[in-house]
C-alpha positions in Angstrom: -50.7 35.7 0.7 -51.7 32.1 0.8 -50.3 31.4 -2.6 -46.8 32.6 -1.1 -47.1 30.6 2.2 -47.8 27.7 0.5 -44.7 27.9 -1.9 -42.7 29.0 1.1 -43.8 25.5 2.9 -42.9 23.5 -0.3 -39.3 25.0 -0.6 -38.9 24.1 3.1 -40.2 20.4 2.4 -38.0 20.4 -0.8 -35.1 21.8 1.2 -35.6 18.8 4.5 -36.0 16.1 2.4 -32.6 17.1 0.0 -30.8 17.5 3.7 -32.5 14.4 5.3 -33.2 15.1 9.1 -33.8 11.7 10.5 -31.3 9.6 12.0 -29.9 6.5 10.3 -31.8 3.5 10.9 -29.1 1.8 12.6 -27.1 4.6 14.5 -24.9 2.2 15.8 -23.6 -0.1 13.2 -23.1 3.6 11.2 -21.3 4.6 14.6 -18.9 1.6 14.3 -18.2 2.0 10.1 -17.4 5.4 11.0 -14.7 4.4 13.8 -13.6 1.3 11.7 -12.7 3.9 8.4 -11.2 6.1 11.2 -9.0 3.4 12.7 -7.5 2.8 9.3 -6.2 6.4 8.1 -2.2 5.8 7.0 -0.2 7.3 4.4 3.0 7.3 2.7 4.7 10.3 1.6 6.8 11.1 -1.5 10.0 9.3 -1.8 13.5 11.6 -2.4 17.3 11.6 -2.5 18.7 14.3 -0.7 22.8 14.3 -1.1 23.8 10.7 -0.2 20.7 10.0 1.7 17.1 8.1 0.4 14.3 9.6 2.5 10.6 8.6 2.8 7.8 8.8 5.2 4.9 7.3 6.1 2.1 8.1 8.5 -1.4 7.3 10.6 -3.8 8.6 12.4 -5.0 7.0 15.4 -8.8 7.8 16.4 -10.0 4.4 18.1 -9.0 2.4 20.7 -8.7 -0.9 18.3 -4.5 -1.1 19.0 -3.0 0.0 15.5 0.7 0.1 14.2 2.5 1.1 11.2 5.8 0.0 9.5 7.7 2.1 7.2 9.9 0.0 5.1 12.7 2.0 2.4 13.1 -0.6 0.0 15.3 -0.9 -3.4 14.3 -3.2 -6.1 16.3 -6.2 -7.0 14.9 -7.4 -10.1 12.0 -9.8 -11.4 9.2 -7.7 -8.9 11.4 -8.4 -5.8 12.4 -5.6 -3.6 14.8 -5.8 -0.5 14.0 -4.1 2.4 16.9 -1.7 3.6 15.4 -0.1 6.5 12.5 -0.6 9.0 11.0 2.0 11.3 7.8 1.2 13.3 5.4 3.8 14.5 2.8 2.9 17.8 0.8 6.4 17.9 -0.5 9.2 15.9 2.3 10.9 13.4 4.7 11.0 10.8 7.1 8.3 10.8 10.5 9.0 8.8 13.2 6.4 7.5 16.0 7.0 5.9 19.1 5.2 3.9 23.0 6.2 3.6 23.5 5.2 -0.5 26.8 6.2 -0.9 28.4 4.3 -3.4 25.7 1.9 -4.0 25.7 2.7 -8.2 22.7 3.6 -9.9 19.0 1.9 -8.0 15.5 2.0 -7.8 13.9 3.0 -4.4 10.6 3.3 -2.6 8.7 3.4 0.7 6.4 0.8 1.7 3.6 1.7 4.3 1.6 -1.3 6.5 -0.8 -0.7 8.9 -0.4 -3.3 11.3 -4.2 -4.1 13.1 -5.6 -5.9 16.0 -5.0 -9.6 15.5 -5.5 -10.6 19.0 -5.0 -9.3 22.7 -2.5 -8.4 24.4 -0.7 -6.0 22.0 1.3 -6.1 19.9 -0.8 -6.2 16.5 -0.3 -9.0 13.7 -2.5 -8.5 11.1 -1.7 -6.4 8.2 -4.8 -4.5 7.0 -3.7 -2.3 4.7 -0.4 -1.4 2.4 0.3 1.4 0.5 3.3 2.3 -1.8 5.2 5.8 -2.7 6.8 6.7 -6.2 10.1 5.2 -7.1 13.3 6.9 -7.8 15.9 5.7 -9.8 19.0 7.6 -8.7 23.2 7.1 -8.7 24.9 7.5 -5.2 
């Protein structure tokens, strides 16, 4: 009976120290990484033509009270890594922002959604910092 008690006890120990129990050793500053990685969750969707239209999305989640924006820019490329920005739609709170372009008759072009997350560059709103940018696919497509 010993024998078994004593290998119960060492699985337990295995088992506690694999899990870890204790706290960090700065709850705070792991407090305040956690909200900062929370404050910065934005996306951008997949980027589509849907009859005469170019359709994208972007979107963010809004879990802190650092003030946050995004801006979801459609954009069709010009040539030498340029792109021109067709259409701008801003987004202040939690969500799925849309935008979308009328293409008819514009020939054959490249398209794509741009994403910024727009973060807390001073007070009073609004913010004017980017902090992050993310792209979506790009379409080549005739209107």
């Amino acid at each position: 009976m010993k024998k078994f008690m004593a290998a119960m006890l060492g699985s337990v120990v295995a088992v506690t120290a694999l899990m870890g129990t204790a706290a960090p050793a700065n709850a705070a500053a792991a407090g305040t990484q956690v909200a900062a990685a929370c404050a910065k969750i934005f996306d951008v969707g997949v980027t589509y033509q849907s009859g005469y239209s170019i359709n994208g999305e972007g979107s963010y989640t809004e879990c802190s009270t650092e003030q946050q924006s995004i801006k979801v820019h459609l954009q069709k490329y010009v040539g030498l890594g340029y792109w021109s920005t067709l259409q701008t739609m801003e987004r202040t709170s939690s969500g799925i922002q849309w935008v979308s372009y009328y293409c008819r008759d514009t020939g054959t072009q490249t398209y794509r959604v741009k994403v910024e997350l727009w973060g807390q560059g001073g007070y009073p709103p609004p913010p004017s910092t980017i902090v992050g940018t993310k792209y979506s696919n790009e379409i080549r497509v005739s209107c």
